[in-house]
C-alpha positions as CSV (number, residue, x, y, z in Angstrom):
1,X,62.4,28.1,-5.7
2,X,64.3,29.7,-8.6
3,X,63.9,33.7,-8.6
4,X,61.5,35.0,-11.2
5,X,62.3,37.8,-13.1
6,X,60.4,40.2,-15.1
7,X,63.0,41.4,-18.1
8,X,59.6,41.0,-20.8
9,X,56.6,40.0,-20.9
10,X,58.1,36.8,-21.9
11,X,59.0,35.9,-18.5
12,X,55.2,35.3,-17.2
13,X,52.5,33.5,-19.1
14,X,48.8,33.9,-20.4
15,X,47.5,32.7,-17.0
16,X,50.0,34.8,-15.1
17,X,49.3,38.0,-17.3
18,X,45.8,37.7,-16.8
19,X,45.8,37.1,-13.0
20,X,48.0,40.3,-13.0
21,X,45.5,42.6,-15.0
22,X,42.8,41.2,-12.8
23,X,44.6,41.8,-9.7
24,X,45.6,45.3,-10.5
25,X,41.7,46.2,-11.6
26,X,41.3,44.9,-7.9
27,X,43.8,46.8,-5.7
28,X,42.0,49.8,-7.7
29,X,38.7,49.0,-6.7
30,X,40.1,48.5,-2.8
31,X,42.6,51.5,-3.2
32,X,39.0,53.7,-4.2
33,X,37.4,52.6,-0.8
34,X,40.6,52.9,1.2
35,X,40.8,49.1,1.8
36,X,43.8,48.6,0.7
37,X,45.5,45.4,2.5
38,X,49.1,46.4,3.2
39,X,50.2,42.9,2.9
40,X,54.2,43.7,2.4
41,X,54.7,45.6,5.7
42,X,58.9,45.6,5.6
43,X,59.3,44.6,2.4
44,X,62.3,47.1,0.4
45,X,62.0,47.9,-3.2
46,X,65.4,49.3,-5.0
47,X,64.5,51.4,-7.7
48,X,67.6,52.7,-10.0
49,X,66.6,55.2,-12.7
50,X,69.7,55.5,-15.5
51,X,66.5,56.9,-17.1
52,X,64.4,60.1,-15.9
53,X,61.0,59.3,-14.9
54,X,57.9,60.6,-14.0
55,X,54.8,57.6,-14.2
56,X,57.1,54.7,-13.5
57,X,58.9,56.1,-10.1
58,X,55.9,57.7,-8.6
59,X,53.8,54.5,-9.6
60,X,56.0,52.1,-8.1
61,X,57.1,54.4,-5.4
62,X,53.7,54.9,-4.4
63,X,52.8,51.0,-5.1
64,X,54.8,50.1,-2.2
65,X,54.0,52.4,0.2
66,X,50.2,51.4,-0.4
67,X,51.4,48.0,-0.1
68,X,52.8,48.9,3.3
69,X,56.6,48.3,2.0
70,X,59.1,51.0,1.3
71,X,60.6,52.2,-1.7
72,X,64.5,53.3,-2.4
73,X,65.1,55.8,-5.1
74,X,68.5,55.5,-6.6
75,X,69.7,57.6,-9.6
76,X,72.9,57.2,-11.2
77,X,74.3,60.1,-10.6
78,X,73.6,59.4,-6.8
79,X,74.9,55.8,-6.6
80,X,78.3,54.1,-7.4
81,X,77.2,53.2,-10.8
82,X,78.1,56.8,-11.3
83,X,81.8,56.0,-10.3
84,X,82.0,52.8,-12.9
85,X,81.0,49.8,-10.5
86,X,79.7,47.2,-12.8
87,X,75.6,46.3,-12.5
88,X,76.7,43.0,-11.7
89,X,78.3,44.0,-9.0
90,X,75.5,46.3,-8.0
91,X,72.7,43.3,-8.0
92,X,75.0,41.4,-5.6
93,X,74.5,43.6,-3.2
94,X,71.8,45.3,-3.4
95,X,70.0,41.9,-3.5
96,X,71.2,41.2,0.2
97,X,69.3,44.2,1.4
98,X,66.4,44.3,-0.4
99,X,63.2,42.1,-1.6
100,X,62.8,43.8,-5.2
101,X,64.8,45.9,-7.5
102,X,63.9,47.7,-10.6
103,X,65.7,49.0,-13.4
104,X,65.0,51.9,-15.8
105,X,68.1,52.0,-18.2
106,X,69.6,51.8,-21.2
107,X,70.0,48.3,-22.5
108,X,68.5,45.1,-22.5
109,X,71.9,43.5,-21.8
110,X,72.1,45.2,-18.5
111,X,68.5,43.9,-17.2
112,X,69.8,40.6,-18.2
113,X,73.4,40.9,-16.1
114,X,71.6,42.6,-13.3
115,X,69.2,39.2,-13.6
116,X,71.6,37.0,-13.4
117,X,73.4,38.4,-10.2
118,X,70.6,38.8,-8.2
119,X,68.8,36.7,-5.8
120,X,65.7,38.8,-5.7
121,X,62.9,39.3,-8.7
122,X,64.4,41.8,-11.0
123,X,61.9,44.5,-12.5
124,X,62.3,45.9,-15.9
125,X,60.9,49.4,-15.8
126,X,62.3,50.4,-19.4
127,X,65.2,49.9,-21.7
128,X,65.9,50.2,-25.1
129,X,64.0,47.0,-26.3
130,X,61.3,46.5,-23.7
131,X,58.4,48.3,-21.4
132,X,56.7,45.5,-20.0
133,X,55.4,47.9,-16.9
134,X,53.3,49.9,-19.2
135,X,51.8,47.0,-21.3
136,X,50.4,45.7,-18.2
137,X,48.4,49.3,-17.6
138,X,47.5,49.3,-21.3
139,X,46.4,45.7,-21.1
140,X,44.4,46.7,-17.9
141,X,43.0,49.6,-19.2
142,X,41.6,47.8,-22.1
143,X,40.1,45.4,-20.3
144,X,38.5,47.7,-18.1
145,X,36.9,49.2,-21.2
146,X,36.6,46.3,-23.7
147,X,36.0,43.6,-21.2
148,X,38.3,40.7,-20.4
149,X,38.0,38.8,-24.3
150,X,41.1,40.3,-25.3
151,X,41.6,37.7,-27.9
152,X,38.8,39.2,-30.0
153,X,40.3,42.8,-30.5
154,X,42.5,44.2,-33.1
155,X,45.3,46.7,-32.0
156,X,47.2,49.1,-34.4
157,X,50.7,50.7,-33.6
158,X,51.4,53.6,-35.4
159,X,54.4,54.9,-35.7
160,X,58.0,53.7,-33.9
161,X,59.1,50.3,-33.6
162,X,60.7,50.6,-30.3
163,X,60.4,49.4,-27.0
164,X,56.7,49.7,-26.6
165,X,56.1,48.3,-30.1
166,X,58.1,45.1,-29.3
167,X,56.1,44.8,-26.2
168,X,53.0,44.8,-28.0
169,X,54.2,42.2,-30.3
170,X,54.6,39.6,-26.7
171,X,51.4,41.0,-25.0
172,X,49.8,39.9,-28.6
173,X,51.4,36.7,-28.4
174,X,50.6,36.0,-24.9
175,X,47.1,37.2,-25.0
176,X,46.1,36.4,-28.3
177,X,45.2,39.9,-29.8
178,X,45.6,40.7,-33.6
179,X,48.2,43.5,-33.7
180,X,47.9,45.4,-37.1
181,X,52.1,47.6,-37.6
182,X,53.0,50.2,-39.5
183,X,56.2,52.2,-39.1
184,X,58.6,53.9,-41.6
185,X,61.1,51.9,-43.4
186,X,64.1,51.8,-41.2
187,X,62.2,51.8,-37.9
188,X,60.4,48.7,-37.9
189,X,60.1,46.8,-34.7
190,X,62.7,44.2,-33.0
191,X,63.4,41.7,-35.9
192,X,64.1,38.7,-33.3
193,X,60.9,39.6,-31.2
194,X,58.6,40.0,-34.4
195,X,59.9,36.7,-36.1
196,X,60.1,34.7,-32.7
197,X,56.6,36.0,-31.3
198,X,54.9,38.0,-34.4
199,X,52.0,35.3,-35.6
200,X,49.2,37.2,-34.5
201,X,50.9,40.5,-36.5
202,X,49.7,41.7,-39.4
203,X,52.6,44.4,-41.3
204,X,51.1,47.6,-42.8
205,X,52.9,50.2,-45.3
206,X,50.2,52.8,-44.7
207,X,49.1,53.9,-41.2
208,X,45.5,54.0,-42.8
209,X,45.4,50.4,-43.1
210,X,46.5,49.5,-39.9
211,X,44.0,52.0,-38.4
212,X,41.1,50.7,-40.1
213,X,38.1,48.7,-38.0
214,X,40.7,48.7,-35.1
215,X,39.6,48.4,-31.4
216,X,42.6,50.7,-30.1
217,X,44.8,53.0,-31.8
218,X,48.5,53.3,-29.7
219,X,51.4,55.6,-30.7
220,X,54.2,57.1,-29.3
221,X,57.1,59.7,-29.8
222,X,58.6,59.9,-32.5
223,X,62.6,60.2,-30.7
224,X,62.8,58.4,-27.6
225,X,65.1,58.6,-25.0
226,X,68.7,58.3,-26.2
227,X,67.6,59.5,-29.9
228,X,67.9,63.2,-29.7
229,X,70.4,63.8,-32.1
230,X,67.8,62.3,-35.0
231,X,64.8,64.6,-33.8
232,X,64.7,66.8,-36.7
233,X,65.0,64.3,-39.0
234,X,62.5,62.0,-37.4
235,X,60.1,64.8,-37.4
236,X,60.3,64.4,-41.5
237,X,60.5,60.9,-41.6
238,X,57.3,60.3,-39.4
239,X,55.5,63.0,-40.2
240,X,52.6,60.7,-42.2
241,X,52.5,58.4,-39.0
242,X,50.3,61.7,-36.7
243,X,47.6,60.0,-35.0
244,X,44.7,62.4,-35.7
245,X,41.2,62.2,-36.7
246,X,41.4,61.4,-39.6
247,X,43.5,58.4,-38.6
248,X,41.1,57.9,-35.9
249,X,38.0,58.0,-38.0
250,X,38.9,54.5,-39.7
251,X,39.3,52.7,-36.4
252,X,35.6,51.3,-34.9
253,X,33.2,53.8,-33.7
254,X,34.2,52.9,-29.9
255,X,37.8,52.5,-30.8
256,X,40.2,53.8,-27.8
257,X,43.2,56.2,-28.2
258,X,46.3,55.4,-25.7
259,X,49.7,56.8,-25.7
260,X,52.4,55.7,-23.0
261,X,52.9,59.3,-22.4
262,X,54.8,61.8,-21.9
263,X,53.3,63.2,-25.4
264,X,54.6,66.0,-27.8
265,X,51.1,67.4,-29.1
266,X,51.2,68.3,-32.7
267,X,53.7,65.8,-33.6
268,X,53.1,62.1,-33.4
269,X,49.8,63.0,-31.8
270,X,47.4,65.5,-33.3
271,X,46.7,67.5,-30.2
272,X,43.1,67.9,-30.6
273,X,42.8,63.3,-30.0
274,X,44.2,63.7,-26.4
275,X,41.8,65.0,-25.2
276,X,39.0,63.9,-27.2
277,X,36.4,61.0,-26.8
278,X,38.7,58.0,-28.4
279,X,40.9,59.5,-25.2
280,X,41.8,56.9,-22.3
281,X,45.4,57.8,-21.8
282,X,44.7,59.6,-18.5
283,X,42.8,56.1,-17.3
284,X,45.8,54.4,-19.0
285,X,48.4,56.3,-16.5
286,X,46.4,56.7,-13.7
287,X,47.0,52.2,-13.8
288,X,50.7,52.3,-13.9
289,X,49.7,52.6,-10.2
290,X,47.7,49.2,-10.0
291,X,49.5,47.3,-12.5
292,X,52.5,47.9,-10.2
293,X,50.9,46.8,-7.1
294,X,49.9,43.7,-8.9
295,X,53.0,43.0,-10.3
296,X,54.8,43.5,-7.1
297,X,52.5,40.8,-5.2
298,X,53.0,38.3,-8.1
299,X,56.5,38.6,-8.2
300,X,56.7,39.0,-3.9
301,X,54.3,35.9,-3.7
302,X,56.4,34.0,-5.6
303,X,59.6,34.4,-3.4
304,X,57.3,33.2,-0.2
C-alpha cells in the first residue's frame, strides 16, 4: 500500500476528516475515564522541530505515550540538520527506524522532499503555508459545540492570510463550511490555495462584514514565526483587524471565539475576548491532544 502522507488537509478527504474529528472526540471521552486503549505499544514517532513549540510537541509527545508508543524529540540544533545534511537524506533514514515522523519547519517545499523520501506517513506539524494539526482541533472543537452539521456554519478569519488562513480555506472545501476573509491588502491568503479550493469563500474589505451573523470568529498574530523584522509595521498595518467586542458583537449570539494560540493580548486580540464567554480557545488547545491521537491511528492504521 502506497504511504499516506499528511502535508494538508488536502491529503485526506471529507469521510476521512470526519472520521478523524469523531475519533479524537472519542479518545477524549476514553482518555477522561482512563480507558485509553494503548493500541500502538512499540510504535516510534520522530518529531523534528526547526520551529519552537509548545501545543504541538507536548500534544503529540503525549499522544503517543497515551497511545502506548514512544515519542523522539529532535531539534535542529540537536540533529545533523544542524551540520547541513539535506532532509532528504534525513527521511531516509529516519524512516528505517521509525513508524511516524513529524515536521515543524519552515517551508512547504521541505514537507514535500521529506515526503517523498520517506517510507513512513509524514506529519506536517507547521510550515509557512500550512497547519493542518490545528484545523483538526478547531474542527473538533466546533463540533463538539456546534454539533457535527458543519456544512451549515459560517466562519470568519480576521486578520493574516497565512498558514492557518490557507488551512481554513481546505477545511472549508473539504467540509463544506462558508468561510467569510478579510485581511489587509498585501496579506491576503495563498493565491493557488484560494483559487484551487476557495468556492465556499466569501472576500471581505472590512473585518465588520466578515464578522457579521458568523458562527465562529478565528484570528491570529499579527507576525508569525520568521516575520519579526515587519512587527512594528504590522502592528500599524493590522491594527483595524483586533478581534474585540465590538467585532464580536456582529457575529451570532452563540458565536465562538478561537485563536491557535500562543496570543499577544491587546494586539490582534482585545484582551478582555479571551477570556470571555465567546471563549473556547482553552477547549480548542486542550484537543491538539485528541486530534493527534486520532490522526496518529488514521495514519498508523493505514500502514497495517
Amino acid at each position: 500500500m502506497k504511504t499516506r502522507h499528511f502535508r494538508s488537509l488536502i491529503d485526506i478527504n471529507t469521510s476521512e476528516f470526519n472520521k478523524i474529528i469523531q475519533d479524537a472526540i472519542t479518545y477524549k471521552a476514553l482518555d477522561n475515564s482512563n480507558n485509553v486503549p494503548t493500541d500502538f505499544t512499540n510504535k516510534t514517532l520522530a518529531m523534528i522541530f526547526k520551529k519552537n513549540s509548545t501545543r504541538t510537541r507536548v500534544s503529540f509527545e503525549t499522544a503517543m505515550f497515551k497511545l502506548g508508543g514512544h515519542a523522539i524529540f529532535l531539534s535542529e540544533d540537536s540533529s545533523q540538520l544542524k551540520r547541513g545534511e539535506e532532509i532528504s537524506d534525513t527521511g531516509k533514514v529516519l524512516s528505517g527506524m521509525v513508524d511516524l515522523i513529524m515536521i515543524r519547519t519552515n517551508t512547504h517545499n521541505e514537507i514535500k522532499k521529506l515526503a517523498e523520501n520517506s517510507s513512513v506517513p509524514i506529519i506536517n506539524g507547521l510550515c509557512n503555508l500550512f497547519h493542518p494539526c490545528q484545523l483538526l482541533a478547531d474542527m473538533q472543537t466546533i463540533t463538539e459545540i456546534k454539533g457535527n452539521n458543519l456544512s451549515d456554519l459560517t466562519m470568519a478569519w480576521i486578520g493574516d492570510g497565512n498558514n492557518m488562513c490557507n488551512s481554513y480555506i481546505n477545511a472549508s472545501k473539504l467540509l463544506g463550511f462558508k468561510l467569510k476573509i478579510s485581511t489587509p491588502h498585501g496579506y491576503e491568503p495563498d493565491s493557488y490555495t484560494l483559487e484551487k479550493f476557495g468556492e465556499n469563500v466569501e472576500i471581505c474589505e472590512l473585518p465588520g462584514s466578515a464578522a457579521e451573523q458568523a458562527d465562529v470568529v478565528t484570528t491570529d498574530v499579527w507576525t508569525s514565526m520568521g516575520d519579526e523584522k515587519e512587527d512594528e509595521e504590522r502592528k500599524k498595518i493590522f491594527k483595524s483587524y483586533q478581534v474585540n467586542m465590538n467585532l464580536m458583537s456582529k457575529a451570532k449570539d452563540d458565536a465562538i471565539f478561537l485563536h491557535c494560540l500562543p496570543a499577544h493580548r491587546g494586539e490582534e486580540i482585545d484582551d478582555m475576548i479571551i477570556d470571555s464567554k465567546y471563549s473556547s480557545v482553552w477547549q480548542q488547545a486542550h484537543n491538539r491532544l485528541y486530534s493527534s491521537m486520532a490522526l496518529i491511528k488514521f495514519l498508523l492504521t493505514l500502514q497495517d
